[in-house]
PDB file with SEQRES, HELIX, SHEET and CRYST1 records, atoms N, CA, C and O in Angstrom:
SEQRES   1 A   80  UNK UNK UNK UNK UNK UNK UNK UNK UNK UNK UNK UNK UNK          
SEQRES   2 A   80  UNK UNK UNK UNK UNK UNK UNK UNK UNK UNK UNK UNK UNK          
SEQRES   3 A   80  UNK UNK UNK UNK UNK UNK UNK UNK UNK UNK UNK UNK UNK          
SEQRES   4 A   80  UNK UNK UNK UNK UNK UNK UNK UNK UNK UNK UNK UNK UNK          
SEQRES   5 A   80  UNK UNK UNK UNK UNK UNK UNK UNK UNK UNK UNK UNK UNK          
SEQRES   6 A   80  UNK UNK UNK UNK UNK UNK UNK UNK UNK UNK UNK UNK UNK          
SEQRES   7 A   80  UNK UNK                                                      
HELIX    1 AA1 UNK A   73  UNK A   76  1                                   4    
SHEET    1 AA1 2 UNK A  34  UNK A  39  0                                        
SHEET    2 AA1 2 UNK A  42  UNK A  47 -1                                        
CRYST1    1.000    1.000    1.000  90.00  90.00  90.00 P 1           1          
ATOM      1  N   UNK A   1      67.045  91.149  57.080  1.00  0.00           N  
ATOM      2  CA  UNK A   1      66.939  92.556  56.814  1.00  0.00           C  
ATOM      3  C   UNK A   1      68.334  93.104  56.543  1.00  0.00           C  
ATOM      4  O   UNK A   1      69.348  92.727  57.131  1.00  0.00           O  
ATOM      5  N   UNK A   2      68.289  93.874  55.755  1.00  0.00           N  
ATOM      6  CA  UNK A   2      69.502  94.846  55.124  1.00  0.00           C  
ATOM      7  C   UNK A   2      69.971  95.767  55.730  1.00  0.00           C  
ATOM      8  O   UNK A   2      69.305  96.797  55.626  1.00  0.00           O  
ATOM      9  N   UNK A   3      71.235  95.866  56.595  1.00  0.00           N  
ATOM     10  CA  UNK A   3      71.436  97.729  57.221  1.00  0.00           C  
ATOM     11  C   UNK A   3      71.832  98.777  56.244  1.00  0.00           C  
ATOM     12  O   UNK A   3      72.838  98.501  55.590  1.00  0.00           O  
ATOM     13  N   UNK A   4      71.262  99.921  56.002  1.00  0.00           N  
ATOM     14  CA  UNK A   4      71.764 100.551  55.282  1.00  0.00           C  
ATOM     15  C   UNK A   4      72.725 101.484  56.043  1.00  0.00           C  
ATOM     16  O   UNK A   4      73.669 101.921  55.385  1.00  0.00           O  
ATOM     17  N   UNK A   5      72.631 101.823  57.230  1.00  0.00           N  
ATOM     18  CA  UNK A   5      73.629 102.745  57.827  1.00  0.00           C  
ATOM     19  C   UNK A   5      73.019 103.784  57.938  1.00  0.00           C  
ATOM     20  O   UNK A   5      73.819 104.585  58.421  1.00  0.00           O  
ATOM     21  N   UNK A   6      71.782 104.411  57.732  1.00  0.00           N  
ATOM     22  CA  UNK A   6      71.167 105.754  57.570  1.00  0.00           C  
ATOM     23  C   UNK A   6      70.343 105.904  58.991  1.00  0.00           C  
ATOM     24  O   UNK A   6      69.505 105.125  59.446  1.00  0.00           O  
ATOM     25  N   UNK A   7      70.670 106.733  59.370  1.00  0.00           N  
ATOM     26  CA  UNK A   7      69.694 106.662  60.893  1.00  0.00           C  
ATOM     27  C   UNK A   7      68.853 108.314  60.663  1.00  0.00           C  
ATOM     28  O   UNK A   7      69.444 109.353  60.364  1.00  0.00           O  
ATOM     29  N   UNK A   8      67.373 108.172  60.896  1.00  0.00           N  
ATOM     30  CA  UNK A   8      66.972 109.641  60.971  1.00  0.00           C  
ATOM     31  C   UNK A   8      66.074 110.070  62.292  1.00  0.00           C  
ATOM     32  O   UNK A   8      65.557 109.161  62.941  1.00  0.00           O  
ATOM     33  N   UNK A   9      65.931 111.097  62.596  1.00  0.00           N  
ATOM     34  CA  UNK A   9      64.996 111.719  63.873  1.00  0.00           C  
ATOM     35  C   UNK A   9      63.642 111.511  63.605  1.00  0.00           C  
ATOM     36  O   UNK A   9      63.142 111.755  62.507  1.00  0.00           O  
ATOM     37  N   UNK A  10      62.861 110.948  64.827  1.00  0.00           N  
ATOM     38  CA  UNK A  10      61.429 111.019  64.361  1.00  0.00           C  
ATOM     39  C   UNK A  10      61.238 112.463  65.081  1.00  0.00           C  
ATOM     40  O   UNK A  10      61.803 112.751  66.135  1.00  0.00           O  
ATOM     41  N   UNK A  11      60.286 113.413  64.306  1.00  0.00           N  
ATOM     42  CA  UNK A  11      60.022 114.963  64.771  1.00  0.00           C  
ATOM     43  C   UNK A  11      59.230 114.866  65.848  1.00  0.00           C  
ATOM     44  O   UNK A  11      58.922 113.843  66.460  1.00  0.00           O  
ATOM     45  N   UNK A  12      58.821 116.306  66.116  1.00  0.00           N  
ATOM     46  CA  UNK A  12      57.599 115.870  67.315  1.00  0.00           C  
ATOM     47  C   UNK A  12      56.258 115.719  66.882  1.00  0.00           C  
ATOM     48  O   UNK A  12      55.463 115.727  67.822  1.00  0.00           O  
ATOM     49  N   UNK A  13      55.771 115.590  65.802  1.00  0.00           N  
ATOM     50  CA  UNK A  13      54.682 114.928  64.838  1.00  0.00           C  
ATOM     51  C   UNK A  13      54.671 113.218  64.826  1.00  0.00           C  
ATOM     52  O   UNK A  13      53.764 112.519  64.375  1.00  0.00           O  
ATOM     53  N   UNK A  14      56.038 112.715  65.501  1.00  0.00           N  
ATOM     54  CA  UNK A  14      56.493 111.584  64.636  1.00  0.00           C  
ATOM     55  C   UNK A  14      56.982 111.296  63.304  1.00  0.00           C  
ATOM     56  O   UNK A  14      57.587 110.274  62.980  1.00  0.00           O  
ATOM     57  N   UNK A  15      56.729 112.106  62.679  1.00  0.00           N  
ATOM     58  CA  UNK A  15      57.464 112.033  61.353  1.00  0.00           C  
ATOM     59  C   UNK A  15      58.646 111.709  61.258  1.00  0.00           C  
ATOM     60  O   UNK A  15      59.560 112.055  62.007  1.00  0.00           O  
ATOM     61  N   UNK A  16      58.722 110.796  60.019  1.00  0.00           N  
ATOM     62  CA  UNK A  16      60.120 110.462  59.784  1.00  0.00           C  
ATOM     63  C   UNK A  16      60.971 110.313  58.372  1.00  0.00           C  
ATOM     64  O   UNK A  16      60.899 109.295  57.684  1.00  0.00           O  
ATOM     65  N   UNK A  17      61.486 111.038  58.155  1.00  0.00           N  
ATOM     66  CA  UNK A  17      61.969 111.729  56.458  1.00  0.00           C  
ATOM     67  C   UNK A  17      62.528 110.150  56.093  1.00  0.00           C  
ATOM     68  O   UNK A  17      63.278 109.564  56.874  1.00  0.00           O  
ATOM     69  N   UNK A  18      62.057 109.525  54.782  1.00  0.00           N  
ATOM     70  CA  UNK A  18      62.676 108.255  53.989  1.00  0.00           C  
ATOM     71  C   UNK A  18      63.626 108.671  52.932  1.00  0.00           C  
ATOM     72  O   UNK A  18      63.100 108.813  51.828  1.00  0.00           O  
ATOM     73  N   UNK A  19      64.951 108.910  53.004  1.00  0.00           N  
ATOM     74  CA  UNK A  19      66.406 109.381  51.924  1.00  0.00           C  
ATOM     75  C   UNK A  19      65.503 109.066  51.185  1.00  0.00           C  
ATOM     76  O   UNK A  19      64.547 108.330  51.429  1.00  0.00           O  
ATOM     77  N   UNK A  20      65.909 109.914  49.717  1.00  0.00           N  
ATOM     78  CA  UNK A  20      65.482 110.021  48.569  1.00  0.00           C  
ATOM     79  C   UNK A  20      66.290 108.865  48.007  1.00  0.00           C  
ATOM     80  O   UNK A  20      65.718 108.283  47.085  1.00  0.00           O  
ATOM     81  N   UNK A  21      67.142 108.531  48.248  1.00  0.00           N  
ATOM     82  CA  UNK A  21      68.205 107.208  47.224  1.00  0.00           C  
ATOM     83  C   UNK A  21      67.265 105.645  47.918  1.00  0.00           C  
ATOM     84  O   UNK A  21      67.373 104.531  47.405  1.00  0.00           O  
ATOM     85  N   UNK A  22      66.623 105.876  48.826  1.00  0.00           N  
ATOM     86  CA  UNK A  22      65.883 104.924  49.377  1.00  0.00           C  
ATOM     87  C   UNK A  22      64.466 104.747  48.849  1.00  0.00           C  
ATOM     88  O   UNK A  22      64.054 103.588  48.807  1.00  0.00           O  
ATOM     89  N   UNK A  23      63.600 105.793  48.409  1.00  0.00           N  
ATOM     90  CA  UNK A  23      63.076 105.994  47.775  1.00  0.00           C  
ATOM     91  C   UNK A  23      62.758 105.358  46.086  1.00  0.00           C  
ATOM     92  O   UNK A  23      61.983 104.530  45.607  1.00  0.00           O  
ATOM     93  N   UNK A  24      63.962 106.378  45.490  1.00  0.00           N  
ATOM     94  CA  UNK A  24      63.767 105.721  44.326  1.00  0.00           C  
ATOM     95  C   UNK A  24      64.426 104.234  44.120  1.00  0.00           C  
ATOM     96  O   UNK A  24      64.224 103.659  43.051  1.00  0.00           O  
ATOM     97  N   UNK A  25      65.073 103.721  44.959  1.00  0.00           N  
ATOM     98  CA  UNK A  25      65.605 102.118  44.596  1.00  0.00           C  
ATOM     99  C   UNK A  25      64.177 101.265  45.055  1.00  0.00           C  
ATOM    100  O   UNK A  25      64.193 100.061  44.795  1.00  0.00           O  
ATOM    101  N   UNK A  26      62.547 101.995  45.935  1.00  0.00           N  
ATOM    102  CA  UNK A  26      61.577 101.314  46.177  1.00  0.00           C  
ATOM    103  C   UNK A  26      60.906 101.502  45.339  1.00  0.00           C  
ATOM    104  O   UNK A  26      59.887 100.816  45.264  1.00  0.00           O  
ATOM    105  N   UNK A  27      61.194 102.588  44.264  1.00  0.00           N  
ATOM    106  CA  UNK A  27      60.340 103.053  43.377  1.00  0.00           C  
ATOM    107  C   UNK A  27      58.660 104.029  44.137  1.00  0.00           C  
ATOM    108  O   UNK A  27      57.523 104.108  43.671  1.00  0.00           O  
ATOM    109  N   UNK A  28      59.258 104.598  45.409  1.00  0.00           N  
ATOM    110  CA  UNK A  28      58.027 105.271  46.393  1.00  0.00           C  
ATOM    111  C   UNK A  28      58.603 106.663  45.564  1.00  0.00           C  
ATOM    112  O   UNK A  28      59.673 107.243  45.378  1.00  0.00           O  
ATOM    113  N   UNK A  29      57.037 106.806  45.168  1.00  0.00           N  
ATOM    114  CA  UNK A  29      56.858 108.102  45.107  1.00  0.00           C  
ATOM    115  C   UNK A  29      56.015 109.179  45.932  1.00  0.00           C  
ATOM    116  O   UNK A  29      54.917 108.951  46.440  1.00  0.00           O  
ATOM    117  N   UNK A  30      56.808 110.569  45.989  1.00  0.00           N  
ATOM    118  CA  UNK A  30      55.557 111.551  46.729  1.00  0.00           C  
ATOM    119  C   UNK A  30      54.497 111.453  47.540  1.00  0.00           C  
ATOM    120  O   UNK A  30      54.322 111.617  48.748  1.00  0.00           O  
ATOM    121  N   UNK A  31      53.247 110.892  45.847  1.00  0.00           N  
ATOM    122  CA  UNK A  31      51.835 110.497  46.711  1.00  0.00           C  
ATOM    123  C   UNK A  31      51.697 109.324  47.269  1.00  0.00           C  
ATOM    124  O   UNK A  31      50.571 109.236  47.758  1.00  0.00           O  
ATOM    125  N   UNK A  32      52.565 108.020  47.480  1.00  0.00           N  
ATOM    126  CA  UNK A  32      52.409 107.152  47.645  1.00  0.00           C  
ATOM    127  C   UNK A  32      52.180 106.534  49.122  1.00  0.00           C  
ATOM    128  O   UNK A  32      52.596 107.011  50.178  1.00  0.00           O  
ATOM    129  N   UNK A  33      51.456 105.415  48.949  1.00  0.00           N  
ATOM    130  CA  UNK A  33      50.728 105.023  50.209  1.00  0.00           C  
ATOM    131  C   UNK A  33      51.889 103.556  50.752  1.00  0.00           C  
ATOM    132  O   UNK A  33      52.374 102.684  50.031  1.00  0.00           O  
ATOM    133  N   UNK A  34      52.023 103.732  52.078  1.00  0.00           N  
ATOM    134  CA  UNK A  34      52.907 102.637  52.670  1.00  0.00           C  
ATOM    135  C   UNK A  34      52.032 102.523  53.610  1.00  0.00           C  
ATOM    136  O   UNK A  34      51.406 103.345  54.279  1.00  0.00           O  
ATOM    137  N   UNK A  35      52.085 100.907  53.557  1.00  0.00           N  
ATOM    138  CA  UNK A  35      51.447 100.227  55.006  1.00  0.00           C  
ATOM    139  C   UNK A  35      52.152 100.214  55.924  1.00  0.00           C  
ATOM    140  O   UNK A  35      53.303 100.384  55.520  1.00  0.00           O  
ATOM    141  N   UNK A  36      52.101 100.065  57.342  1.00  0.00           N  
ATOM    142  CA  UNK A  36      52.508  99.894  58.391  1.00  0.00           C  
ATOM    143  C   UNK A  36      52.237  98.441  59.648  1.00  0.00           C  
ATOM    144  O   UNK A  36      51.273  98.172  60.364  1.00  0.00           O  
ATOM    145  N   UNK A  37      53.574  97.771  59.454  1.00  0.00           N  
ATOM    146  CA  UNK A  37      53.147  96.549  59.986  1.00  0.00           C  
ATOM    147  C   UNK A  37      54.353  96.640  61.049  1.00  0.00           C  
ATOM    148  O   UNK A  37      55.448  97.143  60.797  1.00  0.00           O  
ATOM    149  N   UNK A  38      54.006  96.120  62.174  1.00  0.00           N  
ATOM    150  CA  UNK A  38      54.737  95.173  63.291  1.00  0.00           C  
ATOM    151  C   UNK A  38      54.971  94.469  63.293  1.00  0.00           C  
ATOM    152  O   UNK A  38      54.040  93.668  63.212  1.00  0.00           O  
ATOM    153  N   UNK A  39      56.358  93.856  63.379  1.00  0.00           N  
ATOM    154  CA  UNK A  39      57.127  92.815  63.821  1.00  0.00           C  
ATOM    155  C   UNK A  39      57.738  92.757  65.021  1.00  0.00           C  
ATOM    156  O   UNK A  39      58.855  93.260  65.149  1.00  0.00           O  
ATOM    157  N   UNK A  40      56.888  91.930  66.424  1.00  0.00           N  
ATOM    158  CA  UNK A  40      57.797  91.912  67.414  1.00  0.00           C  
ATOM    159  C   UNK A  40      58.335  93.695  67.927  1.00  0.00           C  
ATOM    160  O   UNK A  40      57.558  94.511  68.422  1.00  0.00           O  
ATOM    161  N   UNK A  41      59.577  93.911  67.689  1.00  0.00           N  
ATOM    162  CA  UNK A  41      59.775  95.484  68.035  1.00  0.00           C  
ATOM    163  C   UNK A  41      60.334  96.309  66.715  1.00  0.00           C  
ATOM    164  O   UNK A  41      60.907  97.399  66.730  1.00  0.00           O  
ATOM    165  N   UNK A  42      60.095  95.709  65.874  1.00  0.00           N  
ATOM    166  CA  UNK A  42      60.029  96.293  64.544  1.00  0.00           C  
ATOM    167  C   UNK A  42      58.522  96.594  63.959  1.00  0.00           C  
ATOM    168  O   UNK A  42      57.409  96.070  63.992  1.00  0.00           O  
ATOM    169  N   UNK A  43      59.449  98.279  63.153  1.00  0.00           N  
ATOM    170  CA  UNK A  43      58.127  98.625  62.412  1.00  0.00           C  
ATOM    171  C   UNK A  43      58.637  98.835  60.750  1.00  0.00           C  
ATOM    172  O   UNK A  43      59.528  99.514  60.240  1.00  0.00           O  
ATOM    173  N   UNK A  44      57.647  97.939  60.221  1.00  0.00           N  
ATOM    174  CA  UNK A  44      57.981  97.682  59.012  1.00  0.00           C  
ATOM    175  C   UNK A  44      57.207  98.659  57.659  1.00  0.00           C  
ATOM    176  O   UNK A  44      56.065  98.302  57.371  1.00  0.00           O  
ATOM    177  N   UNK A  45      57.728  99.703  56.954  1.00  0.00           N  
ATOM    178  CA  UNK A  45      56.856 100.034  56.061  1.00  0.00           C  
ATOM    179  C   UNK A  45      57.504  99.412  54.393  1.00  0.00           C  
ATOM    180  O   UNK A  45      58.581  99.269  53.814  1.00  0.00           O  
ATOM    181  N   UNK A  46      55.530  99.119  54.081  1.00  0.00           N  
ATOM    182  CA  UNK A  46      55.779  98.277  53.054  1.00  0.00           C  
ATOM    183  C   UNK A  46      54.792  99.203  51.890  1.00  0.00           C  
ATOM    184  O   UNK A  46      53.600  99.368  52.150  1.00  0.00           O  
ATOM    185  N   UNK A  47      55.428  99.813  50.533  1.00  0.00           N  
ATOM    186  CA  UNK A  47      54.803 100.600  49.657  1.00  0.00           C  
ATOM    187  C   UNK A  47      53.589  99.548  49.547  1.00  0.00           C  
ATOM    188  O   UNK A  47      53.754  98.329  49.494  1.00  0.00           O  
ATOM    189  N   UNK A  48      51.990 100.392  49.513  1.00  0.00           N  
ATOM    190  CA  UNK A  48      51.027  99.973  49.583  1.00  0.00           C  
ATOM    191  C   UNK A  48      50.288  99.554  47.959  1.00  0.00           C  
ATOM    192  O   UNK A  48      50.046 100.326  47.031  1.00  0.00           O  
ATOM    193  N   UNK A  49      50.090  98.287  48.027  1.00  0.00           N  
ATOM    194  CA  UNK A  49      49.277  98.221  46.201  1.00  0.00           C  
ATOM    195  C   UNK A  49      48.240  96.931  47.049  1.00  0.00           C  
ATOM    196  O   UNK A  49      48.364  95.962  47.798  1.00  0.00           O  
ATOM    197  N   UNK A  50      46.685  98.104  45.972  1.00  0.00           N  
ATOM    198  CA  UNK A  50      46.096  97.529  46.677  1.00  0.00           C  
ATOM    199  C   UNK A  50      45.755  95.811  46.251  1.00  0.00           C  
ATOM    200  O   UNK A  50      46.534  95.608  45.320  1.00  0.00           O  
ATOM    201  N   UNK A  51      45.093  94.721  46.459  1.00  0.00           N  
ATOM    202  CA  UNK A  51      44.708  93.892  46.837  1.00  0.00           C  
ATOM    203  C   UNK A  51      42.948  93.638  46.297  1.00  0.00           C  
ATOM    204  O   UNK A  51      41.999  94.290  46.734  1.00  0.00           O  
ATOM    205  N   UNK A  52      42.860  92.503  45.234  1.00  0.00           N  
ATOM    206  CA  UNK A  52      41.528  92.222  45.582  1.00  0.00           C  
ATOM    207  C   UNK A  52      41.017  91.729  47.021  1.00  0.00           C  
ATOM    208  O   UNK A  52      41.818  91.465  47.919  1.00  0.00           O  
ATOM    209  N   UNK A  53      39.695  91.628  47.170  1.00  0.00           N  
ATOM    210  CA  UNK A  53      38.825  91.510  48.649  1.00  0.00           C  
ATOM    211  C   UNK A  53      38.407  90.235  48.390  1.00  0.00           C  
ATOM    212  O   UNK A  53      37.710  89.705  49.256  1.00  0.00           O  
ATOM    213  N   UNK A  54      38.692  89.562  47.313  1.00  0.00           N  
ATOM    214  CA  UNK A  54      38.535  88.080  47.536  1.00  0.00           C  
ATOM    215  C   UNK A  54      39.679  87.143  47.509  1.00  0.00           C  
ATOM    216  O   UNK A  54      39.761  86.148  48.229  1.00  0.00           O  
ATOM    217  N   UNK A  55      40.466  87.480  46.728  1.00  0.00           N  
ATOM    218  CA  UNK A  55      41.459  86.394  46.506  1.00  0.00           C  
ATOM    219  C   UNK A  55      42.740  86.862  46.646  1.00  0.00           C  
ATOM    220  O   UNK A  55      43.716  86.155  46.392  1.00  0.00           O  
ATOM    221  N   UNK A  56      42.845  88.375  47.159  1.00  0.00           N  
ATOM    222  CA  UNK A  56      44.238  89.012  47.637  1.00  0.00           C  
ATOM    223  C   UNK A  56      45.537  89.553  46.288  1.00  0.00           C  
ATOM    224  O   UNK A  56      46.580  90.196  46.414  1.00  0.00           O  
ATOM    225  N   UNK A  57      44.918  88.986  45.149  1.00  0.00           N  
ATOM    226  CA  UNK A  57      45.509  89.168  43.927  1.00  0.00           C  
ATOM    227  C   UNK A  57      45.990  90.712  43.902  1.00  0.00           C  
ATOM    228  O   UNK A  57      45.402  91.471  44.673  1.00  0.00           O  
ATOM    229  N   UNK A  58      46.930  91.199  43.143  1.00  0.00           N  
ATOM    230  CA  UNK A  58      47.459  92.835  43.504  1.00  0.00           C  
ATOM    231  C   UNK A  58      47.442  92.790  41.799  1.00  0.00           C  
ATOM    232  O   UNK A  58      46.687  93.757  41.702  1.00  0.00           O  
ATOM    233  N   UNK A  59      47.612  92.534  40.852  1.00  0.00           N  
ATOM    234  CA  UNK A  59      47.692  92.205  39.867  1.00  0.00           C  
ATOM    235  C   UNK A  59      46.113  92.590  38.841  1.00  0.00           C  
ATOM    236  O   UNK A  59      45.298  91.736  38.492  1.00  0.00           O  
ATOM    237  N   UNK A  60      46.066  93.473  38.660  1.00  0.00           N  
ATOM    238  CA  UNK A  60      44.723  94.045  37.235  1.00  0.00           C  
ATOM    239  C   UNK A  60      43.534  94.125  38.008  1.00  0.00           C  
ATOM    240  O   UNK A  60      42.482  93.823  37.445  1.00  0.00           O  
ATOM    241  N   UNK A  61      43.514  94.484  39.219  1.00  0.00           N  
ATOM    242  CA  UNK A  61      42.614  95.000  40.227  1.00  0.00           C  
ATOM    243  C   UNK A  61      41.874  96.387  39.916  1.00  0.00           C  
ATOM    244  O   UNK A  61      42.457  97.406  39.548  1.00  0.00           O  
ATOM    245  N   UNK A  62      40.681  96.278  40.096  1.00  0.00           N  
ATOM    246  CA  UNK A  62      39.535  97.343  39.564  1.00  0.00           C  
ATOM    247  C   UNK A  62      39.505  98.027  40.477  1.00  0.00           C  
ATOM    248  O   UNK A  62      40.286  97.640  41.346  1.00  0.00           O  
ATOM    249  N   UNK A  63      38.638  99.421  40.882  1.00  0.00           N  
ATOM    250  CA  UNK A  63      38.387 100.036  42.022  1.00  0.00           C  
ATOM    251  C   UNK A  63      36.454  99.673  41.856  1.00  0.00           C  
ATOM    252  O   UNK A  63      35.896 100.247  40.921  1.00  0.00           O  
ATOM    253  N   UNK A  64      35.900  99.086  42.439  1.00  0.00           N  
ATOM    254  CA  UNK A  64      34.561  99.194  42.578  1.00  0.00           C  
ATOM    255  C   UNK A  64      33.550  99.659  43.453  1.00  0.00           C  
ATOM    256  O   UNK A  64      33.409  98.920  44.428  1.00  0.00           O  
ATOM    257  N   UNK A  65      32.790 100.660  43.421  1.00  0.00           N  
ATOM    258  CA  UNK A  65      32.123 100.643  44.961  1.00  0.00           C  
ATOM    259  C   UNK A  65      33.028 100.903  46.331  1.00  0.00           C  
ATOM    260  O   UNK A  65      32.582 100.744  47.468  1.00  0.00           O  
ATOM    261  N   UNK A  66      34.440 101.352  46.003  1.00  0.00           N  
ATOM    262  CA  UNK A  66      35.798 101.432  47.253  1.00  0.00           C  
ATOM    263  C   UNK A  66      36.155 100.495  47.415  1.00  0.00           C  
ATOM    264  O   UNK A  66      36.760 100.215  48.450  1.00  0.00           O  
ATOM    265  N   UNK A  67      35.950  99.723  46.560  1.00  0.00           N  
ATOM    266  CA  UNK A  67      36.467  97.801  47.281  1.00  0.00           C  
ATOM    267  C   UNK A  67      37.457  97.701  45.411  1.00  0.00           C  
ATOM    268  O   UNK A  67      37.247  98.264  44.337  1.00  0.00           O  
ATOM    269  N   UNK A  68      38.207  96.980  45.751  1.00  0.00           N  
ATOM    270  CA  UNK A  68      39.319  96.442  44.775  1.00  0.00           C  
ATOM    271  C   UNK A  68      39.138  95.004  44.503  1.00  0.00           C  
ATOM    272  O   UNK A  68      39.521  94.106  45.253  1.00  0.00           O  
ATOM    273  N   UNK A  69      38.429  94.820  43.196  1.00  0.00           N  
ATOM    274  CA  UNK A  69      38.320  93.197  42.345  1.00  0.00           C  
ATOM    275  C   UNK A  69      39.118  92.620  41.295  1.00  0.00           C  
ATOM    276  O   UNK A  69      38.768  93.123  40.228  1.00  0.00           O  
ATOM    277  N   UNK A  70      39.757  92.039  41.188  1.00  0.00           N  
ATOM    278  CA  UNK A  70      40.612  91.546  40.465  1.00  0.00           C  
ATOM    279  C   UNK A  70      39.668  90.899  39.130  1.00  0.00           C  
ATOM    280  O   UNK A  70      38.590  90.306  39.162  1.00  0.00           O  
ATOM    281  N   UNK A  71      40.512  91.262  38.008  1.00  0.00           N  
ATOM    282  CA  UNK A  71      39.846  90.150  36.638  1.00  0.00           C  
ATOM    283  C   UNK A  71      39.635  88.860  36.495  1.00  0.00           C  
ATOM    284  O   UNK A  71      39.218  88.456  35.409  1.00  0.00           O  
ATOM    285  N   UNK A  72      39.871  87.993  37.518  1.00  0.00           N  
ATOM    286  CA  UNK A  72      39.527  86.673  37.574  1.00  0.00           C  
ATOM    287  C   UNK A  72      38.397  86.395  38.484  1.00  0.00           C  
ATOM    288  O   UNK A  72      37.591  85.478  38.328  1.00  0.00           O  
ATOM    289  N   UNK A  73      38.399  87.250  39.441  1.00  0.00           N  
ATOM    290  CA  UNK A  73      37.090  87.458  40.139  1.00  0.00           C  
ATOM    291  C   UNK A  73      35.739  88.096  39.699  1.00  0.00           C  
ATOM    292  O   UNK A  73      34.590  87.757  39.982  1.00  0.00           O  
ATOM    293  N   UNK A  74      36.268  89.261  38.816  1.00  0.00           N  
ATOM    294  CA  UNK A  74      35.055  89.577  38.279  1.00  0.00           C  
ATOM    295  C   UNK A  74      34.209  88.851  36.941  1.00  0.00           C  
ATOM    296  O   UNK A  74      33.085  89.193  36.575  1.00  0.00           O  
ATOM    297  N   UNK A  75      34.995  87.835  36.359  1.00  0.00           N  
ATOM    298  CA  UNK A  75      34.678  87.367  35.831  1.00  0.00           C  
ATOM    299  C   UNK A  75      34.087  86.028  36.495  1.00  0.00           C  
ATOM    300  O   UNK A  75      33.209  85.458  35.847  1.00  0.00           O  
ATOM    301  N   UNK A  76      34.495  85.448  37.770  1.00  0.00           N  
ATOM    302  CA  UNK A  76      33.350  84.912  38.605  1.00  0.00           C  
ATOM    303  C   UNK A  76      32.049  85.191  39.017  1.00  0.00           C  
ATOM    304  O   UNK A  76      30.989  84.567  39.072  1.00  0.00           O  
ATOM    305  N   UNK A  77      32.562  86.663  39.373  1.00  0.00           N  
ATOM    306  CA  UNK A  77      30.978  87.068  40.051  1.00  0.00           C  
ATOM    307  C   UNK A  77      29.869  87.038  38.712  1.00  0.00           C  
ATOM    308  O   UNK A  77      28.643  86.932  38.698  1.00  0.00           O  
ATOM    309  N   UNK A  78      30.768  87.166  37.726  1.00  0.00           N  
ATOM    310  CA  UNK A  78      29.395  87.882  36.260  1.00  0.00           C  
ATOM    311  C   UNK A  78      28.977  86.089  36.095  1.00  0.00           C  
ATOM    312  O   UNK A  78      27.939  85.737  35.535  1.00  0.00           O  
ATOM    313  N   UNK A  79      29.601  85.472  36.462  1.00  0.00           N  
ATOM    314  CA  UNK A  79      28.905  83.749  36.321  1.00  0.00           C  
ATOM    315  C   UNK A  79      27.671  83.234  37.105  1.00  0.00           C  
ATOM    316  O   UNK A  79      26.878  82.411  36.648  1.00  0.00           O  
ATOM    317  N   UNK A  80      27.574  83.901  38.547  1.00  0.00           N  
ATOM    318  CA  UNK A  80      26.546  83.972  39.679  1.00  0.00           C  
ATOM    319  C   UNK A  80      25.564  84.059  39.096  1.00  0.00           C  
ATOM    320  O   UNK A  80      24.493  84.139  39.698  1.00  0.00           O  
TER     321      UNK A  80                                                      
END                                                                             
């Protein structure tokens, strides 16, 4: 892991402001969704893209029914 030197307050919401120069070098924007993972005593946020539900692919993923299918999958299922 990288230190950047930036330390910020979590509010009494918990909230916690991400620098804007941190931001755009993640390419996170505004509406954007970050996951939240644990490591040990680290908390890791990782900008969120979603994932097909079969094969984990992030790559030309559909929205279907609320579930996310990738083009190699859906072209499986249409073989069934």
């Amino acid at each position: 892991m990288k230190a950047t030197g930036i330390v910020r307050p979590v509010d009494s919401l918990g909230r916690v402001v991400i620098p804007v120069e941190l931001r755009r070098n993640l390419g996170i924007n505004t509406s954007d969704s970050l996951e939240i993972f644990v490591d040990e005593d680290k908390i890791v946020l990782k900008k969120y893209e979603p994932a097909c539900i079969f094969c984990g692919e992030a790559d030309h993923v559909h929205l279907i029914h609320g579930k996310y299918v990738c083009d190699n999958c859906l072209k499986e299922l249409k073989n069934l």
